[in-house]
C-alpha positions as CSV (number, residue, x, y, z in Angstrom):
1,X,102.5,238.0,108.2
2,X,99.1,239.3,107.7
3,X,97.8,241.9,105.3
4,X,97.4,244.8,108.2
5,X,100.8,244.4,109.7
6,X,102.5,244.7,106.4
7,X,99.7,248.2,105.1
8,X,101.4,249.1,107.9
9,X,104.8,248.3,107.2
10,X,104.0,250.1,104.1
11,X,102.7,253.1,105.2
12,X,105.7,253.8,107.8
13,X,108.1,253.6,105.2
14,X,107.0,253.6,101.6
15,X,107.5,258.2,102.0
16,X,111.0,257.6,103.2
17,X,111.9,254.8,100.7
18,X,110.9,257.0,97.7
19,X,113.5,259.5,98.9
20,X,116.1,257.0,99.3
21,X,115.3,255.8,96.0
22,X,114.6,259.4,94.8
23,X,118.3,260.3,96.1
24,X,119.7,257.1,94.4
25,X,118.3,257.2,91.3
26,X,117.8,261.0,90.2
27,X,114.5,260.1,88.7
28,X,111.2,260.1,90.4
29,X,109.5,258.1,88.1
30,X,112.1,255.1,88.0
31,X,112.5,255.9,92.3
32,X,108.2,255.2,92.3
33,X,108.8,251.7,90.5
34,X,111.6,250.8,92.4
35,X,110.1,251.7,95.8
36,X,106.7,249.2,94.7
37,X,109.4,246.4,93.4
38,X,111.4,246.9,96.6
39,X,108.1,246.3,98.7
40,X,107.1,243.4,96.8
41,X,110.6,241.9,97.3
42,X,110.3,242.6,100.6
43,X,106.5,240.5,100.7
44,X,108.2,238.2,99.1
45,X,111.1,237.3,101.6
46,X,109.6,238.8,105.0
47,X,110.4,235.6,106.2
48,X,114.4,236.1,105.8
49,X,114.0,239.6,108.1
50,X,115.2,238.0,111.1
51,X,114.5,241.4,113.4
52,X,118.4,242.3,114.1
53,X,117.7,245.8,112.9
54,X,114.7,248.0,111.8
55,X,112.7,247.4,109.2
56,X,113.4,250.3,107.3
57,X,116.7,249.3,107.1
58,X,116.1,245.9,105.5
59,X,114.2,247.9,103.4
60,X,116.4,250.3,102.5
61,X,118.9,247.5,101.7
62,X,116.5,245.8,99.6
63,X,116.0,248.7,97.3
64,X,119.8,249.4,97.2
65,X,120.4,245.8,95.6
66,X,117.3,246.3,93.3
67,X,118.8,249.7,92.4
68,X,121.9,248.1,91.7
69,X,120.4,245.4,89.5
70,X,119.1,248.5,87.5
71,X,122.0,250.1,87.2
72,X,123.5,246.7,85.8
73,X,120.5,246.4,83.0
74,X,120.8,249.4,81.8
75,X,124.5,249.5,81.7
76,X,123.7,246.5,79.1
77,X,121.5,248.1,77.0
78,X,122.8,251.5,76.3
79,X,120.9,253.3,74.3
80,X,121.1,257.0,73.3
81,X,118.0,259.2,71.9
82,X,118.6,260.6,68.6
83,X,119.6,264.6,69.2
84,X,117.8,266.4,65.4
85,X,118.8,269.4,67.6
86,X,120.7,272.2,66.2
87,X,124.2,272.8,68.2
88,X,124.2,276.1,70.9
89,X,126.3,278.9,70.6
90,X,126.9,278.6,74.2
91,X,130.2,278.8,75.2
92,X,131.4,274.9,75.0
93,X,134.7,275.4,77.2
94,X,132.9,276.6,80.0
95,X,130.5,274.0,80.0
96,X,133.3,271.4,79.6
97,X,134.9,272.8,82.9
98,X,131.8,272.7,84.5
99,X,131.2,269.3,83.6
100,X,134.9,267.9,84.3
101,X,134.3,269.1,87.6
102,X,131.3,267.2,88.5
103,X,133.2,264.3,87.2
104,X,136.2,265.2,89.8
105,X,133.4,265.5,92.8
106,X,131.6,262.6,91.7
107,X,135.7,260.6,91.4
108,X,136.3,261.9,94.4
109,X,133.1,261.1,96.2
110,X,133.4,257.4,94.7
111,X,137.1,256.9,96.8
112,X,135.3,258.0,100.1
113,X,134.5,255.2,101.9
114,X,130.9,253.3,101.4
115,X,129.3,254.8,104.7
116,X,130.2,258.5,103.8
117,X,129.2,258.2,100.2
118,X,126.0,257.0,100.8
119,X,125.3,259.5,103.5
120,X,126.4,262.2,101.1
121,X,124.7,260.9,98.4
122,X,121.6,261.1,100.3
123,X,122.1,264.6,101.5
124,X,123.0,266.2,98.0
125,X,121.3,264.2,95.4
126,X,117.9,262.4,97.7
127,X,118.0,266.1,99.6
128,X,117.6,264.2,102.5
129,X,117.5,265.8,106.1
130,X,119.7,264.5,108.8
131,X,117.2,263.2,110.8
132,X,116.1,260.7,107.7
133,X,119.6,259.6,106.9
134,X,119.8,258.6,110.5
135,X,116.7,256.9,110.0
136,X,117.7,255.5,107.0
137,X,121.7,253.9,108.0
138,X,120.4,253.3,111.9
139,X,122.2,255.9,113.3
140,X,122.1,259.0,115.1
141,X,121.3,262.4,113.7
142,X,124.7,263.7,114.7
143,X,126.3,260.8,113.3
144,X,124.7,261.8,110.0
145,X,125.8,265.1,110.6
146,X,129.6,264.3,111.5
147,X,130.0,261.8,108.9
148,X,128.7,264.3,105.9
149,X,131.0,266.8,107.3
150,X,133.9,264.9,107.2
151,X,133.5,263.4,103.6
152,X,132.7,267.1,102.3
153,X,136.1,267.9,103.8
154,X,137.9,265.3,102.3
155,X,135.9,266.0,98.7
156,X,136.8,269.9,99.2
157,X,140.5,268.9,100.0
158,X,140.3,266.5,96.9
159,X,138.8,269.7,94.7
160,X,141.7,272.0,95.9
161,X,144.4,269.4,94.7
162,X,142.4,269.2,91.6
163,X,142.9,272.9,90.8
């Protein structure tokens, strides 16, 4: 593939693959690393793209298995900065509720099924607009839209048993 066709490639989809990443990863920094090592993957095996969907899509499957490769690293080098801080006064009880319940959404969002937790993940945490997540999973816009609405139904029916 020549150099034009793939500054192209690049500059189609390099925006939209930092939110992807940006919504993955929580962390814009790491997402901007991970979007240059997904393209040069990508360089690197544009031969294997055989064309059965868009490119952004191979793409965005690229950066999910580089993400996941990540996430596998670092889960094998745990590491936690020393805290010389002094311990609030804050209320602690209220900010264990808070905190068990993000756990609960985050359980419950984990048992949905892989399509619906990645189009939610991308709405809440990549603050992603229909439109892109369409883009994103190759699907349509009210697709994106039905799908996110169902699994924050089932989450919100999951939250109420919770309680």
């Amino acid at each position: 593939m020549d150099k034009e066709k793939i500054d192209e490639i690049y500059r189609e989809n390099a925006a939209m693959l930092y939110k992807y990443l940006c919504g993955l990863t929580q962390d814009s920094g790491l997402a901007e690393e991970l979007t240059q090592e997904t393209f040069f993957q990508a360089i690197k095996g544009i031969d294997k793209f055989r064309g059965d969907c868009k490119i952004s899509v191979w793409l965005c499957g690229i950066a999910k298995k580089i993400w996941y490769k990540e996430l596998e690293k670092r889960s094998r080098h745990k590491t936690a900065p020393l805290d010389d801080t002094i311990p609030s006064t804050e209320n602690i009880e209220s900010k264990s509720l808070n905190n068990l319940e993000k756990i609960e959404i985050f359980r419950l969002m984990h048992n949905l099924d892989d399509v619906t937790r990645e189009v939610m993940y991308l709405r809440l945490a990549g603050e992603l607009q229909f439109s892109e997540i369409a883009a994103i999973l190759g699907k349509t816009e009210n697709w994106a839209r039905v799908t996110y609405y169902r699994g924050k139904q089932k989450i919100m029916k999951g939250m109420r048993e919770w309680n």
